[in-house]
C-alpha positions as YAML, in Angstrom:
chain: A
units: angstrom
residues:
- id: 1
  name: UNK
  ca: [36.04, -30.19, 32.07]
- id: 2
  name: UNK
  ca: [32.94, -27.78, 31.00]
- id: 3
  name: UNK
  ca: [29.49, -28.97, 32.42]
- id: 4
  name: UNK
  ca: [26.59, -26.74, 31.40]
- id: 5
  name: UNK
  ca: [24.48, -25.61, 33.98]
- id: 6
  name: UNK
  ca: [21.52, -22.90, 34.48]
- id: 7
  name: UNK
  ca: [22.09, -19.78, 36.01]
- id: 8
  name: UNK
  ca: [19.45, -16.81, 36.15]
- id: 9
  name: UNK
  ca: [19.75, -14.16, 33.96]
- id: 10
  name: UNK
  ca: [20.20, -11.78, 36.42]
- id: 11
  name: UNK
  ca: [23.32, -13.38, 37.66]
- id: 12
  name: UNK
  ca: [24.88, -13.63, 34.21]
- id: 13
  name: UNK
  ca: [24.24, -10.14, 33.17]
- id: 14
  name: UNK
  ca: [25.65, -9.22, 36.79]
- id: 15
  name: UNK
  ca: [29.07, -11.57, 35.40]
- id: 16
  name: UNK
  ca: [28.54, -9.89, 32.40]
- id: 17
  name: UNK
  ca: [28.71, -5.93, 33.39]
- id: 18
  name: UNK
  ca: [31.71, -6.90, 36.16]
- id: 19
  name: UNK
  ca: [33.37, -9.60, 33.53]
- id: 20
  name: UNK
  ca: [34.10, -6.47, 31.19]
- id: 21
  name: UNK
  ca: [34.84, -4.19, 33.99]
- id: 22
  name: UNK
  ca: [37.43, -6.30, 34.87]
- id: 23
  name: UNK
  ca: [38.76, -7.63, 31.81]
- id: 24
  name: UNK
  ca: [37.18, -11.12, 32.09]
- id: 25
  name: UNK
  ca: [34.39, -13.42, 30.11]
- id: 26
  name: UNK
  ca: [31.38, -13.82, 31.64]
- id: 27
  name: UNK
  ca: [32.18, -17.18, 32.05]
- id: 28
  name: UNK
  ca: [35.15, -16.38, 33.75]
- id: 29
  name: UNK
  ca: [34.01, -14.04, 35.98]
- id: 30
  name: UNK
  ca: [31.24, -16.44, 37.16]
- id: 31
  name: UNK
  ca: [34.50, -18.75, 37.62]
- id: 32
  name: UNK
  ca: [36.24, -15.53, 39.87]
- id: 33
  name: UNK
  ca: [33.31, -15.17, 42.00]
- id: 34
  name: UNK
  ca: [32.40, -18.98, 42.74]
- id: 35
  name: UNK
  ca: [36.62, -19.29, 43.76]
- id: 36
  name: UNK
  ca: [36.62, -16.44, 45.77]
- id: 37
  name: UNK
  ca: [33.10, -17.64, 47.65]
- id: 38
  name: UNK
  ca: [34.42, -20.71, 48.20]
- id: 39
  name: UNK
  ca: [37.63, -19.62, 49.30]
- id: 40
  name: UNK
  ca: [35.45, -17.10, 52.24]
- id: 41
  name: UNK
  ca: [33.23, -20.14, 53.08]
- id: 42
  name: UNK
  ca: [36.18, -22.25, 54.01]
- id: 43
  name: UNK
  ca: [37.45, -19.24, 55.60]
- id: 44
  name: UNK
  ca: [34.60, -16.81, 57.35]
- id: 45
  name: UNK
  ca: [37.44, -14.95, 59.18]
- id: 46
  name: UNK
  ca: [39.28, -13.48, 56.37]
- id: 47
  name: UNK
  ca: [38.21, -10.35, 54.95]
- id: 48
  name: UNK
  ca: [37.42, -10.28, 51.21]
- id: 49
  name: UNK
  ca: [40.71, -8.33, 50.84]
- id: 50
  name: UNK
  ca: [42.83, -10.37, 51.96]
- id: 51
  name: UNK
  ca: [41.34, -13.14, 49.81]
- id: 52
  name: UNK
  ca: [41.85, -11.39, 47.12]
- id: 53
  name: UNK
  ca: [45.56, -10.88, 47.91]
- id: 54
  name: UNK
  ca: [46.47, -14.12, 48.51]
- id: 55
  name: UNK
  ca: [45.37, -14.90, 44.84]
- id: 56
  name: UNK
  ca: [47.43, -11.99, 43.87]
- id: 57
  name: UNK
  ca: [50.24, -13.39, 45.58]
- id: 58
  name: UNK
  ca: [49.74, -17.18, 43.80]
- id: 59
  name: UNK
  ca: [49.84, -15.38, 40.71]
- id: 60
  name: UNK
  ca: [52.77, -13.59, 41.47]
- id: 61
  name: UNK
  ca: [54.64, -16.61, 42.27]
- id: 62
  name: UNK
  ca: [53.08, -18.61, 39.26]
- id: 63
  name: UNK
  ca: [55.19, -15.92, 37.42]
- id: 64
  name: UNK
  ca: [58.29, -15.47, 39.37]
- id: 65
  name: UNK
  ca: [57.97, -12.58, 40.15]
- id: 66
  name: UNK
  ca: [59.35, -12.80, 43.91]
- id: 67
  name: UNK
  ca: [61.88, -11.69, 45.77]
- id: 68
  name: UNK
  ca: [63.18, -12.55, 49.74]
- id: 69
  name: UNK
  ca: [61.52, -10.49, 52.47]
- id: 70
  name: UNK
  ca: [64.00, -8.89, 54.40]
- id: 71
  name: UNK
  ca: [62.43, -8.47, 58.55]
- id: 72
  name: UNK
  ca: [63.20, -5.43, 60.45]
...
């Protein structure tokens, strides 16, 4: 589902610059940051880092590419 909404210019050109930095739309990117927000709202203890591993990590498994860890 797309719903259009309004967003300052400043933000999208901000989306923009990082979007293509990083390989994304601006769209997307505007998408990236308002997950990863939401995700540190929900979870003010976790630093941005590990945020941004976990949704490594869900990629990785959305892949398959896993494997057992092995303690010690």
């Amino acid at each position: 589902m797309s719903t259009a909404v309004k967003l300052s210019s400043e933000l999208v050109s901000d989306a923009s610059i990082n979007g293509k930095a990083q390989h994304r739309s601006t769209p997307k990117q505007i998408e990236y940051w308002a997950r990863i927000g939401k995700i540190a709202d929900e979870n003010p203890d976790l630093p941005l880092g590990f945020i941004k591993g976990i949704l490594v990590g869900i990629e990785e498994v959305k892949a398959g590419d896993v494997s057992d860890y092995k303690f010690g």
